[in-house]
ROSE-4610 file (N, C-alpha, C; in Angstrom, 1 decimal, always signed):
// ROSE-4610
residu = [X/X/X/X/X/X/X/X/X/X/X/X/X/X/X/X/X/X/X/X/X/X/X/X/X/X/X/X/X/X/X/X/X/X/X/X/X/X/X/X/X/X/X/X/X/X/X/X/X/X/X/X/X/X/X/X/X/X/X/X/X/X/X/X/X/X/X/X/X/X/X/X/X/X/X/X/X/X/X/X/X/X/X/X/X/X/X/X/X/X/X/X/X/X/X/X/X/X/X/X/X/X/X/X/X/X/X/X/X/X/X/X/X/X/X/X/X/X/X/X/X/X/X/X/X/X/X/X/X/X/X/X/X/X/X/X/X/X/X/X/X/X/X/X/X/X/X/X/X/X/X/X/X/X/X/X/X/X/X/X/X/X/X/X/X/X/X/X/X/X/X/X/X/X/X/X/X/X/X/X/X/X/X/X/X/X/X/X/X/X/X/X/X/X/X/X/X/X/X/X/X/X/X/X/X/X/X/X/X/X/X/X/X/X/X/X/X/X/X/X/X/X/X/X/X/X/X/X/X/X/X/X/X/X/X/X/X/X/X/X/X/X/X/X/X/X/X/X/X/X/X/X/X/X/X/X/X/X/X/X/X/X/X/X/X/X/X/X/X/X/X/X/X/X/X/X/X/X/X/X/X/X/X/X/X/X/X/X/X/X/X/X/X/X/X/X/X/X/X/X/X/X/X/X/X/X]
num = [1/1/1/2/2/2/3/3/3/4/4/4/5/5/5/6/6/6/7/7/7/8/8/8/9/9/9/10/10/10/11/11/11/12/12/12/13/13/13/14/14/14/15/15/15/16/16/16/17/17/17/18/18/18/19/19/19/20/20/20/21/21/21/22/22/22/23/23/23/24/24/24/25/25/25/26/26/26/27/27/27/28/28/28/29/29/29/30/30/30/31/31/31/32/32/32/33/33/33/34/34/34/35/35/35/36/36/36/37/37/37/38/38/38/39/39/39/40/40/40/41/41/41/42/42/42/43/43/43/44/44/44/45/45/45/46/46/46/47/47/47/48/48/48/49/49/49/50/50/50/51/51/51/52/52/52/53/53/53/54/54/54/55/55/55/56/56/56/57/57/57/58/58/58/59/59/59/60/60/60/61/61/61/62/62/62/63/63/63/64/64/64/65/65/65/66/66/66/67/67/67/68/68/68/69/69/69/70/70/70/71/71/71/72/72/72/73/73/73/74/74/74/75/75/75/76/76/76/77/77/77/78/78/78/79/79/79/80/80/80/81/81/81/82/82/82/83/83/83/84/84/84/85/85/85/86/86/86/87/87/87/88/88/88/89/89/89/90/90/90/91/91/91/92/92/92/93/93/93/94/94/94/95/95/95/96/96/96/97/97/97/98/98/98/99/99/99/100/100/100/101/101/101/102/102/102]
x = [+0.8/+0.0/+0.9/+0.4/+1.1/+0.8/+1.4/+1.5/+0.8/-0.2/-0.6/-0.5/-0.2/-0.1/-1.0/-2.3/-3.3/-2.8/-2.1/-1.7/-3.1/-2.6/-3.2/-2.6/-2.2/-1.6/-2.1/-1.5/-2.0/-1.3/-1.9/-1.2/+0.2/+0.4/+1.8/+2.5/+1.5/+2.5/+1.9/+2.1/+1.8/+1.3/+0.3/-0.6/-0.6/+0.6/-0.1/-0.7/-1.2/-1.9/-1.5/-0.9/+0.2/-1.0/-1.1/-1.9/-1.2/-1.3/-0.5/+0.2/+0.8/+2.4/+3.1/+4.2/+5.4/+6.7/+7.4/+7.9/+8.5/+10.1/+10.9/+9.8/+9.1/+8.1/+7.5/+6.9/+6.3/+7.0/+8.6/+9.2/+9.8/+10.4/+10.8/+9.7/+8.5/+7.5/+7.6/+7.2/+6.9/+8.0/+9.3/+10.2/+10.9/+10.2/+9.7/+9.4/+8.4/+7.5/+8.0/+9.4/+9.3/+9.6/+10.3/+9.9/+8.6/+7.6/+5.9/+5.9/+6.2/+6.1/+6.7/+7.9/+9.1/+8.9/+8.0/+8.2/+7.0/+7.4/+6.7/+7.3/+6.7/+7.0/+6.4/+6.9/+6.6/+6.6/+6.2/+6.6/+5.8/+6.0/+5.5/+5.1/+3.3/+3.3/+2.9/+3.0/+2.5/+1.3/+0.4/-0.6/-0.3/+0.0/+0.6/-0.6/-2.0/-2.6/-3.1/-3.3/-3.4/-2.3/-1.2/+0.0/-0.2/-0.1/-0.6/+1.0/+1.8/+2.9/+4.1/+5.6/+6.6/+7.5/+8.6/+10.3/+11.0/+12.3/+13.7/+13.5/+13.4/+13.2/+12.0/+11.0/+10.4/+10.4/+11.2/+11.8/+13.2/+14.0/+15.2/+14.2/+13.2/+12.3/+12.1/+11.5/+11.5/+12.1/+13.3/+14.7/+14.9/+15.3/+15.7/+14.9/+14.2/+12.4/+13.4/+13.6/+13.6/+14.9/+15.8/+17.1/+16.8/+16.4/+15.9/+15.6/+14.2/+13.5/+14.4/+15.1/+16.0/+16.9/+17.6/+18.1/+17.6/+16.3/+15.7/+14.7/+15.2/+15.2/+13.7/+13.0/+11.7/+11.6/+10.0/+10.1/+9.0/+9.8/+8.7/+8.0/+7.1/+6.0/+5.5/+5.4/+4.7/+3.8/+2.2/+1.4/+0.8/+0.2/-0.8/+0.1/+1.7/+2.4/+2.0/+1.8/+1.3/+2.7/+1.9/+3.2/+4.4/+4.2/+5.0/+6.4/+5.9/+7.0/+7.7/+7.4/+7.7/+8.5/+8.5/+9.2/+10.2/+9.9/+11.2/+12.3/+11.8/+12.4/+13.3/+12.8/+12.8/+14.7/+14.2/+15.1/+16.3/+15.6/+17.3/+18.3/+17.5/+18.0/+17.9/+17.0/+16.8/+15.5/+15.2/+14.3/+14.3/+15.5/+15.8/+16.0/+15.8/+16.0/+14.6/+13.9/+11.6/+11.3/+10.4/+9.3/+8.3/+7.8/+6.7/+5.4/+4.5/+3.7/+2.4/+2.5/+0.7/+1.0]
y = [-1.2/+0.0/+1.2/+2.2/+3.3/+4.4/+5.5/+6.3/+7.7/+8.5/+9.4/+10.8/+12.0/+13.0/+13.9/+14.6/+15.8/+16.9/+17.8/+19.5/+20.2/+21.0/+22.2/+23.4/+24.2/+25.5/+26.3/+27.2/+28.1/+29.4/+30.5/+32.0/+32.3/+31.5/+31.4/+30.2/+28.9/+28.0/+26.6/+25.6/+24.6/+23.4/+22.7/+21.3/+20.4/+19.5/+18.0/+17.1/+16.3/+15.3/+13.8/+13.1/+11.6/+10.5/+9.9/+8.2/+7.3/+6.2/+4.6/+5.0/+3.9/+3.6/+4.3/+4.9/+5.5/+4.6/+3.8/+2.7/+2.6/+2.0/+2.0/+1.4/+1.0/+0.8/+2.4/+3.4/+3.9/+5.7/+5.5/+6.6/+7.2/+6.4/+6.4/+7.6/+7.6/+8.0/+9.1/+9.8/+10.7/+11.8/+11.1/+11.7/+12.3/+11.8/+12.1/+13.9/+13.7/+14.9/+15.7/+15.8/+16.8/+18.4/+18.2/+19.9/+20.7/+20.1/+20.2/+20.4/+19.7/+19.4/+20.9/+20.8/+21.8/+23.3/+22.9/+24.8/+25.5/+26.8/+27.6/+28.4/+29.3/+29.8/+29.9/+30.0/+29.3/+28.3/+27.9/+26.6/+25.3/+23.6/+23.2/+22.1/+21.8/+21.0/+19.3/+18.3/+17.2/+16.6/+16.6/+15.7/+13.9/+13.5/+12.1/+11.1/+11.3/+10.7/+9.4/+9.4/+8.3/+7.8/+7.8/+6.9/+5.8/+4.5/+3.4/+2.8/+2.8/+2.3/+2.9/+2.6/+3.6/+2.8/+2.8/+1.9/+3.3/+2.9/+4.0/+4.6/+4.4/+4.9/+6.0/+6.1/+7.1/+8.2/+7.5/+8.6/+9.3/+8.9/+9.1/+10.6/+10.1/+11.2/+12.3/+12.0/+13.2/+14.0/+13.4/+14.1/+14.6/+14.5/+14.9/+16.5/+16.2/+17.4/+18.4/+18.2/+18.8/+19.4/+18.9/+19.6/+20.5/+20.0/+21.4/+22.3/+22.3/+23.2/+23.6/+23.9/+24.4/+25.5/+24.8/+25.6/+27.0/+26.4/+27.4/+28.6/+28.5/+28.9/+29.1/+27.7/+27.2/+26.3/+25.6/+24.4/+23.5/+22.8/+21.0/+21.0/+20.9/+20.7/+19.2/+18.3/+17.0/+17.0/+16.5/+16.5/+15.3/+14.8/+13.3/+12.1/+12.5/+11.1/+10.3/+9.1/+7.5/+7.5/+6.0/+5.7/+5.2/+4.3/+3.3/+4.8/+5.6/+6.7/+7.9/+7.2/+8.5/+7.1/+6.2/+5.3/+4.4/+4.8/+4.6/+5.7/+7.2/+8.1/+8.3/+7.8/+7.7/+6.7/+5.5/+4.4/+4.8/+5.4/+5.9/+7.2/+7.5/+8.8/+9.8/+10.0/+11.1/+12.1/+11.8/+12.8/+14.4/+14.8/+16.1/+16.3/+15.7/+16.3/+16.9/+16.1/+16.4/+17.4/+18.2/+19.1/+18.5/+17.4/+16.8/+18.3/+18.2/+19.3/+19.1/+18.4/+17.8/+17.4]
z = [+0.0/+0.0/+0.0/-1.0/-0.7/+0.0/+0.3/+1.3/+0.5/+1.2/+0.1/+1.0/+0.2/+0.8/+0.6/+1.3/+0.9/+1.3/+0.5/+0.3/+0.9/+1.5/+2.0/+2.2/+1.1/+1.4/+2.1/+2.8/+3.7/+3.3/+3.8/+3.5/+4.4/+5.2/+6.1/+6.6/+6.0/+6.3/+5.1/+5.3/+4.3/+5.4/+5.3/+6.0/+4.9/+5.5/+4.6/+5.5/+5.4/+5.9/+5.4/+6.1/+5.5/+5.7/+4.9/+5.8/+5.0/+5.3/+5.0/+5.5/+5.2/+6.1/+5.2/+6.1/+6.0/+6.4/+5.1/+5.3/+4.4/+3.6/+3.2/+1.8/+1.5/-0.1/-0.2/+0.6/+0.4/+0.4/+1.0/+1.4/-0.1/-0.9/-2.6/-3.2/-3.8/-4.0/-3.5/-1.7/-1.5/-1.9/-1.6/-1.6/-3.0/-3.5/-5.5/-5.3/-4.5/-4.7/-3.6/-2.9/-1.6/-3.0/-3.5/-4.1/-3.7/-4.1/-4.1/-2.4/-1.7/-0.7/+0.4/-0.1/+0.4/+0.0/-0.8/-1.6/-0.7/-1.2/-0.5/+1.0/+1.0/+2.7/+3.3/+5.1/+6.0/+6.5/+7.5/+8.3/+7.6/+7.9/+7.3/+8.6/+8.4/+9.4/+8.7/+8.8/+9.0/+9.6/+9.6/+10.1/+9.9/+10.8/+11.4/+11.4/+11.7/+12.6/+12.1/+10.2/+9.9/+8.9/+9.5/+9.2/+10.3/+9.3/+10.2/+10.5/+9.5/+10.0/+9.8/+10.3/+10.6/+10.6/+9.9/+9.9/+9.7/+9.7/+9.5/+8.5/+7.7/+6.6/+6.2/+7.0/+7.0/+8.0/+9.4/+10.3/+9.4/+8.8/+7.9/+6.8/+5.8/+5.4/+6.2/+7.4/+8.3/+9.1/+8.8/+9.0/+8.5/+6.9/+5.9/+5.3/+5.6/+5.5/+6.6/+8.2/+8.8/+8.3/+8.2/+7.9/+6.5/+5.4/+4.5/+5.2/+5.2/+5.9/+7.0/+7.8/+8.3/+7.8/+6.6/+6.2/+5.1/+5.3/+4.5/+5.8/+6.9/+8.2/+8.3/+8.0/+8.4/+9.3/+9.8/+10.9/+10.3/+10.6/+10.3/+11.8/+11.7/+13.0/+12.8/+13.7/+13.2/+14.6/+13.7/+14.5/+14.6/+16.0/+16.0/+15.3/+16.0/+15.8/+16.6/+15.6/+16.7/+17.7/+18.4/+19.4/+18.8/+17.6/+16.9/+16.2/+15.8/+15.4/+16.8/+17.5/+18.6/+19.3/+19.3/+19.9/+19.0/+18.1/+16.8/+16.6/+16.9/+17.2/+18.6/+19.9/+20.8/+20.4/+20.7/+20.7/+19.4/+18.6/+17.6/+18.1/+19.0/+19.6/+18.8/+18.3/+17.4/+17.9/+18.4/+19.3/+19.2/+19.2/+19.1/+17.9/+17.1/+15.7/+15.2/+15.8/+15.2/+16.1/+16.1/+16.7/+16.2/+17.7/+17.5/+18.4/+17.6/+18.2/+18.3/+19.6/+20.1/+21.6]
């Protein structure tokens, strides 16, 4: 199953909304489209809530997001992360890299 992304631009920041798994089959694909994803100004948030599943490979994505966006002296906000990514994050010691925001 793939992972699908609903855009929602905003006048100061960008809302996508992720569902399926976020998972080394489905991270290729999105990661196609971070331009689309990435552009724009202001901050960019994620809606988490129905990503059903979570490997390295999609916390590695959401790294990757955060460090652009960084240097483009914006913020990745991730919202209504399940447990399964906040404890994949947790145990890689990567924690400080996300602004989980819920």
């Amino acid at each position: 199953m793939a992972a699908t992304a609903t855009w929602s631009p905003q006048e100061d920041a960008t809302v996508i909304a992720l569902s399926g798994p976020l998972d080394r089959n489905s991270v290729p694909a999105l990661w196609q489209e971070r331009a689309k994803w990435l552009a724009g100004e202001g901050d960019l948030t994620l809606h988490l809530a129905d990503v059903e599943k979570v490997d390295s490979a999609g916390v590695a994505l959401l790294i990757q997001a955060q460090k652009i966006l960084k240097q483009q002296r914006r913020t990745l906000k991730l919202q209504q992360a399940n447990r399964q990514l906040r404890a994949i994050v947790e145990v890689s010691g990567v924690a400080d890299l996300l602004n989980f925001n819920d």
